[in-house]
Steps between C-alpha positions, in 0.01 A plus 500: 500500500522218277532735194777691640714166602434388157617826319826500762594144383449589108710831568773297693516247216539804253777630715691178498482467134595854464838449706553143325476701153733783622731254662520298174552821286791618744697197429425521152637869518834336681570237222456695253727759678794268553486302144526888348776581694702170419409577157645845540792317697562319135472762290781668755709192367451622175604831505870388741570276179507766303682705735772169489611431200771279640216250520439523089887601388719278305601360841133303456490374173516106517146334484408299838681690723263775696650767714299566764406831711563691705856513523682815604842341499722784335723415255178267416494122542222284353286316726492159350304279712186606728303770524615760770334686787257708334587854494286687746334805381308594777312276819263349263682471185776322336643337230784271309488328138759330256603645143551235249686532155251270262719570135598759240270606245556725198404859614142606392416643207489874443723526873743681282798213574591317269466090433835432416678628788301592818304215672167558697611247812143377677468493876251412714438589875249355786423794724375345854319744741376488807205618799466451816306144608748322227309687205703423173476652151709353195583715210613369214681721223723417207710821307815517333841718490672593201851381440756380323 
Protein backbone atom coordinates (compact mmCIF):
# COMPACT_ATOMS: atom_id res chain seq x y z
CA UNK A 1 0.00 0.00 0.00
CA UNK A 2 2.56 2.36 0.94
CA UNK A 3 4.62 1.49 -2.21
CA UNK A 4 1.87 2.05 -4.52
CA UNK A 5 0.90 5.68 -2.91
CA UNK A 6 4.47 6.45 -3.20
CA UNK A 7 4.88 5.41 -6.94
CA UNK A 8 1.29 7.42 -7.65
CA UNK A 9 2.78 10.64 -6.13
CA UNK A 10 6.27 10.25 -8.15
CA UNK A 11 4.10 9.51 -11.39
CA UNK A 12 1.79 12.57 -10.65
CA UNK A 13 4.85 14.78 -10.14
CA UNK A 14 6.20 13.41 -13.58
CA UNK A 15 2.91 14.27 -15.13
CA UNK A 16 2.93 17.80 -13.91
CA UNK A 17 6.34 18.43 -15.14
CA UNK A 18 5.48 16.84 -18.35
CA UNK A 19 2.45 19.35 -18.99
CA UNK A 20 4.63 22.37 -17.49
CA UNK A 21 7.36 21.37 -20.25
CA UNK A 22 4.73 21.02 -23.06
CA UNK A 23 2.95 24.11 -21.91
CA UNK A 24 6.25 26.08 -21.97
CA UNK A 25 7.22 24.64 -25.45
CA UNK A 26 3.64 25.64 -26.87
CA UNK A 27 4.22 29.20 -26.12
CA UNK A 28 7.56 29.03 -27.33
CA UNK A 29 6.03 27.55 -30.65
CA UNK A 30 3.50 30.83 -30.58
CA UNK A 31 6.31 33.49 -30.28
CA UNK A 32 8.24 32.24 -32.47
CA UNK A 33 5.18 31.93 -34.83
CA UNK A 34 4.11 35.55 -34.59
CA UNK A 35 7.79 37.28 -34.61
CA UNK A 36 8.15 35.13 -38.17
CA UNK A 37 5.17 36.33 -39.46
CA UNK A 38 5.87 40.12 -38.58
CA UNK A 39 9.11 39.45 -40.08
CA UNK A 40 7.41 38.16 -43.18
CA UNK A 41 4.93 41.22 -42.67
CA UNK A 42 8.37 43.42 -43.27
CA UNK A 43 9.75 41.78 -45.88
CA UNK A 44 6.00 42.36 -47.57
CA UNK A 45 7.09 46.13 -47.10
CA UNK A 46 9.90 45.44 -49.07
CA UNK A 47 8.69 44.01 -51.99
CA UNK A 48 5.37 47.10 -52.24
CA UNK A 49 8.48 49.58 -52.39
CA UNK A 50 9.60 48.16 -55.17
CA UNK A 51 6.33 47.78 -56.65
CA UNK A 52 6.13 51.99 -55.85
CA UNK A 53 8.55 53.71 -57.25
CA UNK A 54 6.75 56.95 -56.59
CA UNK A 55 8.24 56.50 -53.15
CA UNK A 56 12.10 56.51 -54.72
CA UNK A 57 11.37 58.84 -58.07
CA UNK A 58 12.78 62.20 -58.54
CA UNK A 59 9.67 63.37 -56.66
CA UNK A 60 11.93 62.05 -53.40
CA UNK A 61 15.17 63.29 -53.83
CA UNK A 62 15.86 66.00 -51.04
CA UNK A 63 17.76 64.52 -47.94
CA UNK A 64 15.55 64.69 -44.57
CA UNK A 65 12.42 64.43 -45.98
CA UNK A 66 10.96 60.57 -45.79
CA UNK A 67 7.86 59.59 -47.62
CA UNK A 68 6.13 57.28 -45.85
CA UNK A 69 3.85 54.09 -46.79
CA UNK A 70 1.33 52.99 -47.62
CA UNK A 71 -0.29 55.48 -49.61
CA UNK A 72 -2.63 54.58 -52.43
CA UNK A 73 -3.59 58.14 -53.21
CA UNK A 74 -3.62 58.13 -57.17
CA UNK A 75 -2.10 60.69 -58.85
CA UNK A 76 0.43 60.00 -55.75
CA UNK A 77 0.95 62.39 -52.84
CA UNK A 78 3.83 62.00 -50.37
CA UNK A 79 3.06 61.32 -46.91
CA UNK A 80 5.21 63.74 -45.08
CA UNK A 81 4.58 63.46 -41.50
CA UNK A 82 3.52 60.11 -39.54
CA UNK A 83 3.45 56.84 -40.26
CA UNK A 84 -0.01 55.57 -41.61
CA UNK A 85 -2.36 52.69 -40.79
CA UNK A 86 -0.41 49.78 -41.62
CA UNK A 87 -1.50 48.07 -44.65
CA UNK A 88 -3.30 44.89 -43.74
CA UNK A 89 -2.30 41.84 -45.49
CA UNK A 90 -4.25 39.39 -43.92
CA UNK A 91 -5.86 39.03 -39.91
CA UNK A 92 -2.48 38.64 -38.53
CA UNK A 93 -0.30 40.63 -40.68
CA UNK A 94 0.51 44.08 -41.63
CA UNK A 95 2.74 46.61 -42.42
CA UNK A 96 3.87 50.49 -43.19
CA UNK A 97 7.55 52.08 -43.44
CA UNK A 98 9.12 55.47 -44.71
CA UNK A 99 11.57 55.79 -47.83
CA UNK A 100 14.22 58.29 -47.29
CA UNK A 101 16.52 59.95 -50.02
CA UNK A 102 20.13 60.00 -48.01
CA UNK A 103 22.38 61.67 -51.28
CA UNK A 104 23.74 61.06 -54.77
CA UNK A 105 26.66 59.04 -55.33
CA UNK A 106 28.63 58.41 -58.52
CA UNK A 107 27.15 55.16 -60.07
CA UNK A 108 29.26 51.99 -59.28
CA UNK A 109 31.87 50.85 -61.07
CA UNK A 110 31.56 48.37 -63.92
CA UNK A 111 27.31 49.30 -63.76
CA UNK A 112 27.91 50.19 -67.34
CA UNK A 113 26.75 54.18 -66.64
CA UNK A 114 28.88 56.40 -66.83
CA UNK A 115 30.55 58.97 -64.00
CA UNK A 116 30.16 62.00 -65.74
CA UNK A 117 26.61 62.03 -66.43
CA UNK A 118 24.32 59.49 -64.62
CA UNK A 119 24.21 59.69 -60.77
CA UNK A 120 23.60 56.57 -58.49
CA UNK A 121 20.96 58.61 -55.98
CA UNK A 122 21.04 56.54 -52.35
CA UNK A 123 17.83 55.80 -50.53
CA UNK A 124 17.07 54.24 -47.60
CA UNK A 125 13.76 52.64 -46.30
CA UNK A 126 12.51 51.33 -42.65
CA UNK A 127 10.13 48.49 -43.36
CA UNK A 128 7.81 48.08 -40.05
CA UNK A 129 5.80 44.78 -39.76
CA UNK A 130 3.56 43.50 -37.68
CA UNK A 131 1.76 40.11 -35.60
CA UNK A 132 -0.82 39.72 -33.72
CA UNK A 133 -0.22 40.50 -29.64
CA UNK A 134 1.68 43.90 -30.92
CA UNK A 135 4.62 41.70 -32.44
CA UNK A 136 6.93 44.18 -34.41
CA UNK A 137 9.79 43.50 -36.84
CA UNK A 138 12.04 46.46 -38.25
CA UNK A 139 13.82 46.07 -41.48
CA UNK A 140 16.24 48.20 -42.40
CA UNK A 141 17.51 48.47 -46.15
CA UNK A 142 19.45 51.08 -48.06
CA UNK A 143 19.62 50.78 -52.34
CA UNK A 144 19.87 53.23 -54.92
CA UNK A 145 18.14 54.30 -58.43
CA UNK A 146 19.93 55.38 -61.32
CA UNK A 147 19.38 58.84 -62.68
CA UNK A 148 20.25 61.77 -64.01
Amino acid sequence: MALSMVLLVLLTILGIAVLTSSSIDTQIAGNELRHKLAFYAAESATAYVTWSPDLYGPDNITAGTPHYFPNNTVPYVGITSGLPTALSINANQSFNGEVEYDSPLSPPRGSGYSVGKFKAHQYQMVCNGYSSKETTKNIVVGFFRIGF
